[in-house]
N, C-alpha and C positions, 0 to 999 in steps of 0.2 A: 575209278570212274564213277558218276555221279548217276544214279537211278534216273534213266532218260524212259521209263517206261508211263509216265505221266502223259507223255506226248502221242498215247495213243489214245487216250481220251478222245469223248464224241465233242471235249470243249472245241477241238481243233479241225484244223483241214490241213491238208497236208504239205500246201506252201509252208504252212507254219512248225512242221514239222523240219524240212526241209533246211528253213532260215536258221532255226535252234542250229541244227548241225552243224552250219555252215560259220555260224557265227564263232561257236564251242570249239571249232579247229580254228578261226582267225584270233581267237583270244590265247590259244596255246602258243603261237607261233609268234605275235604280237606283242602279249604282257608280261610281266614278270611278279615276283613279291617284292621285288626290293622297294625299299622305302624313297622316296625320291627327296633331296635337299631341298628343290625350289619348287614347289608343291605347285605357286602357281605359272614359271614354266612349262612343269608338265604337266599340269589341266589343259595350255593353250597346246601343246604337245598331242595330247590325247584326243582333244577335239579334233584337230588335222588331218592325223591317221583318221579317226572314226568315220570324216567328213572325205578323205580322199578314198576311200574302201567303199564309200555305199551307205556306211549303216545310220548315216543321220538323214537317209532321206524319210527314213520311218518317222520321225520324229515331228512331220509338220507336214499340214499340206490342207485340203479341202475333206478326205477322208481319213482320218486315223484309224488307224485300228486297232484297237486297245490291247488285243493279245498279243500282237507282233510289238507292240511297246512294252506289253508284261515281261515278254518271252527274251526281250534284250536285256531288261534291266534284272531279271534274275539270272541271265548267261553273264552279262557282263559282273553282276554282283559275285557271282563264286568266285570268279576270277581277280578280282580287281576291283577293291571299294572307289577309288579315283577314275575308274575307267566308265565305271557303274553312274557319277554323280555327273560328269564330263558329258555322257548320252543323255541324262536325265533333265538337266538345266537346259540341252536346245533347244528341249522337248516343252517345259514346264515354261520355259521363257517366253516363247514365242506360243505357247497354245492361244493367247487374247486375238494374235494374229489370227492364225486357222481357222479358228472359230467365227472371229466377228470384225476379221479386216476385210478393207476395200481391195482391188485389184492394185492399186497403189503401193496400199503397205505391205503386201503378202509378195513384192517384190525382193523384201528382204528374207522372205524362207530361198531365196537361191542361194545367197550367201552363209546363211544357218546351216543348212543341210548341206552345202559342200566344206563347212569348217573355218571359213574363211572371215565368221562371223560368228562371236559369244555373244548367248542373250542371260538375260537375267529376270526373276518376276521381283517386284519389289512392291510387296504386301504387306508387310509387317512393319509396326509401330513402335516406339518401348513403351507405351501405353496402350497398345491395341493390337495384341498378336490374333489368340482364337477369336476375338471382339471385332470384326473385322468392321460392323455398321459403325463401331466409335471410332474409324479413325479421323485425324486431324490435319494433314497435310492436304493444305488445299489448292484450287487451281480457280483462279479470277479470270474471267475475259475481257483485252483489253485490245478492245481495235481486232485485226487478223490473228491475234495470240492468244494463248492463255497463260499465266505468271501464276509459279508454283513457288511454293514457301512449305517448308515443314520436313522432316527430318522420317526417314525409315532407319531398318536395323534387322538385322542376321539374315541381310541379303547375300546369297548364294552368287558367286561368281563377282559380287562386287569388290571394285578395285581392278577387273580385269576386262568386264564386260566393255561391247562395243554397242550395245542397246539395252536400256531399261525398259519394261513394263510396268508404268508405275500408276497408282490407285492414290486419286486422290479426290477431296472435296467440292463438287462445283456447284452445290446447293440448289438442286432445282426442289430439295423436300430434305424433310429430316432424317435423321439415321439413314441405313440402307440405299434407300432413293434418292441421297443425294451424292450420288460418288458414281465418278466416270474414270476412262482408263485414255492411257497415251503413252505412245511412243516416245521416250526420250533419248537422243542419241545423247552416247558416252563425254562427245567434246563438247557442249552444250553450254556454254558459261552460265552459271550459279551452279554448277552440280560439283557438289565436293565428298570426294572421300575424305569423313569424317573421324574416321577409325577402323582399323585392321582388326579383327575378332581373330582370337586363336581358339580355337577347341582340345579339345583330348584326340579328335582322329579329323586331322589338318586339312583343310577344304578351306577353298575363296571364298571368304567372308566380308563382309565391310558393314559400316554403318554410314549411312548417306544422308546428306543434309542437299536441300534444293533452297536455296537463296536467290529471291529473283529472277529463278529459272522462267525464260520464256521459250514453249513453242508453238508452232505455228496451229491454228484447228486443224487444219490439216493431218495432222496427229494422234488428234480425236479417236480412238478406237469405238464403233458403234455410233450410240447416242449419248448425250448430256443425260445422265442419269443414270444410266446403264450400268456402271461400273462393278454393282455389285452383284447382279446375275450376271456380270463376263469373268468374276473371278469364282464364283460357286462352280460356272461353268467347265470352268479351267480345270477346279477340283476335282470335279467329279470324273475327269477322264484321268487326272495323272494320280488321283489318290490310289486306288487301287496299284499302282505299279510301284510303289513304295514299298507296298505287303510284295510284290515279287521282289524286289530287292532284298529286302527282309529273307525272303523263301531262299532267295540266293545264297546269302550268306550262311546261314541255317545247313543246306544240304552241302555246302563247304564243309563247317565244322563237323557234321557226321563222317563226311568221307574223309576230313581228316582221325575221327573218333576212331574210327572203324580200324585205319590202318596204323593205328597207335596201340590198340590194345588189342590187335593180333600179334604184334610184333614183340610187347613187353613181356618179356619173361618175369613172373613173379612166384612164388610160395611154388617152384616147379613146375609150373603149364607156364600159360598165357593170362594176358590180365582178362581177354573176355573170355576165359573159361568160368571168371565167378561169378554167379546169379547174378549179384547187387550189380555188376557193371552190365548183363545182359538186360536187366532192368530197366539201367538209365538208356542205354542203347535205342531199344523198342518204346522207351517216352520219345524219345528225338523224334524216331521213323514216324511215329504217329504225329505228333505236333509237325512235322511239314508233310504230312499228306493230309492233314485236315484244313492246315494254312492253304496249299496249292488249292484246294477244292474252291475255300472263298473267295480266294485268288482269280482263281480262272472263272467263276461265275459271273464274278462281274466284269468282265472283259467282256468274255461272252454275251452276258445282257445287253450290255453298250453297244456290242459290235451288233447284236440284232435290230436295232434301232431305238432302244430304249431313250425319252427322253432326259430322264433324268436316273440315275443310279445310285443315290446317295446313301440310301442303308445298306444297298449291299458293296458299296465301297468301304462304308465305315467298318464294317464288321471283317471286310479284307483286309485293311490296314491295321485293324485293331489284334485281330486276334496272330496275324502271322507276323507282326514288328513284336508282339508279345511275348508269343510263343519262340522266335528267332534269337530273344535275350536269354530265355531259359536253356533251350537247347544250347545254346553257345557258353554258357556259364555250366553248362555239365563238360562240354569237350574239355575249357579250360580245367576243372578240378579230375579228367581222368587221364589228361596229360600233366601233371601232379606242378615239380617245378618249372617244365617247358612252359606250360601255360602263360606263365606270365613272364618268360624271358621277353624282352624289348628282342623286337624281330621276328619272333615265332610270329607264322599264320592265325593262329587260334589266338593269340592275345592282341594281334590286330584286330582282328574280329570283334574283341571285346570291347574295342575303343573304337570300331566306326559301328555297333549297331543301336549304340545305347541310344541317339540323336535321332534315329526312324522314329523312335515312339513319342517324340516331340513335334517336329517339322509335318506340316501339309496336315496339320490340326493332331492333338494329343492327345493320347488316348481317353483321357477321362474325358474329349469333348466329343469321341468319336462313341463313346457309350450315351451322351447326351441327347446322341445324333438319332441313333438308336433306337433308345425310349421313345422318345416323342414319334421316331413313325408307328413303333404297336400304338402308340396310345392315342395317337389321332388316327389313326387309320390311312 
């Protein structure tokens, strides 16, 4: 059983105490380790369940709450890195909505949050991923539309999504100021899956090309111009829940540490009877109670009304997707060959956490992030 003593923190109140529980017994009952054949299958699989049970109604709405989205994505992360990404993308998808849709489009959080509906964000360029004011897919106004041309890439859930959030060009100024956001449905003609991305730990990927995609202004998220304060925006609430994911995964690999190397018989004890492994043991413990801490801070900041969170996001994402590698590359070498048998927990681990310290901005741009608030102030 995983150190549920963090939840007594003054981060929390006690619904959220509450929901952890509730969730931690629907994930035992619910999920499994095995590996699934049709990955994206059971992502629309996972969604379902997630969306028929309740718990993607967290996920969207006029108030988020950034701990109850933490506190899922590191329950559902020990459990289940598929189950984890599944909550994560209705969340990340549809955040432009929540934030800065009309009564219109926030029509489609019914269908999101009952499961009945996959979203996707579709921010990234293969010339403009952490660069996000250079990107190049634009959107023309022509008559009641706007006609989208230009190409994204390591879009989450594409290929299977039924809505894009997609960030494009509309030039009302240069860089930054000129990129607005829109709703694109999935059947849309010009939008093509352009290619399937496979990674080392298997998640809906695609690369999307928009070819004379028109849709209507209506679509419009916000204002012309907007674009790029509704995707910082977006960031700033879902980055932090990445470091819980991360957290997640992390207080898996201890709990699996733990009950590996009381169990190994070695030189006649145990394997945690010697120093060197009590050593790495208490690096883990420490490295997710320091992650949880930035973790839950900036939740907590958010949920206090903070308008913006951004260094103390970065510094949650940074240090516990970090720290989440480390600790997991220690379980693997203290479960010697298990570690990397194909199957073991601890060697999936290995291969869905390396991708946190990339995705929703990279570490080295989250120390960038950083810097520049000591140093501006």
């Amino acid at each position: 059983m995983s150190d549920r003593s963090f939840l007594d923190w003054p981060f929390f109140e006690p619904h959220h105490k509450k929901l952890a529980d509730e969730l931690d017994a629907w994930c035992e009952r619910e999920l499994s380790d095995a590996h699934p054949t049709d990955v994206d299958a059971h992502c629309r699989d996972l969604v379902k369940r997630l969306g028929r049970d309740g718990w993607l109604q967290h996920t969207a709405g006029d108030a988020l709450d950034v701990r109850t989205l933490c506190l899922c994505r590191e329950t559902l992360a020990r459990h289940h890195a598929l189950a984890d990404f599944a909550f994560a993308m209705q969340g990340l998808g549809t955040g432009a909505i929540s934030l800065f849709g009309n009564d219109q489009q926030k029509q489609w959080l019914d269908s999101t949050r009952a499961g009945e509906a996959i979203s996707a964000f579709a921010l990234t360029e293969p010339d403009s991923g952490s660069d996000v004011a250079n990107l190049t897919t634009t959107a023309e106004p022509d008559g009641d539309d706007y006609v989208l041309n230009g190409e994204k890439t390591w879009i989450s859930n594409g290929g299977i999504a039924d809505l894009y959030i997609v960030f494009a060009r509309t030039g009302e100024a240069a860089g930054a100021k000129g990129l607005s956001a829109f709703i694109v449905e999935a059947d849309r003609p010009g939008l093509e899956i352009r290619e399937r991305l496979h990674t080392i730990a298997p998640h809906p990927l695609a690369r999307l090309g928009f070819n004379q995609l028109r849709v209507p202004k209506s679509n419009l998220i916000g204002q012309p111009g907007q674009g790029f304060r509704i995707a910082m925006a977006v960031l700033d609430v879902f980055r932090a829940t990445v470091g819980a994911a991360a957290l997640g995964m992390a207080r898996r690999a201890l709990d699996e540490t733990a009950a590996r190397t009381q169990s190994r018989q070695l030189f006649g004890g145990h394997l945690s009877d010697l120093q060197m492994v009590q050593g790495h043991v208490a690096d883990m413990a420490l490295g997710i109670d320091s992650s949880a801490l930035l973790v839950y801070r900036a939740a907590w900041t958010k949920d206090q009304g903070a308008e913006r969170v951004s260094r103390e996001a970065a510094m949650a994402k940074l240090q516990a997707t970090e720290q989440a590698q480390q600790i997991i590359d220690k379980a693997v070498q203290l479960h010697g060959g298990d570690g990397v048998r194909d199957g073991h927990v601890v060697a999936g681990l290995y291969q869905e956490i390396r991708a946190l310290r990339i995705y929703e901005g990279a570490t080295d741009v989250q120390k960038v992030i950083i810097a520049r608030s000591v140093l501006t102030g």
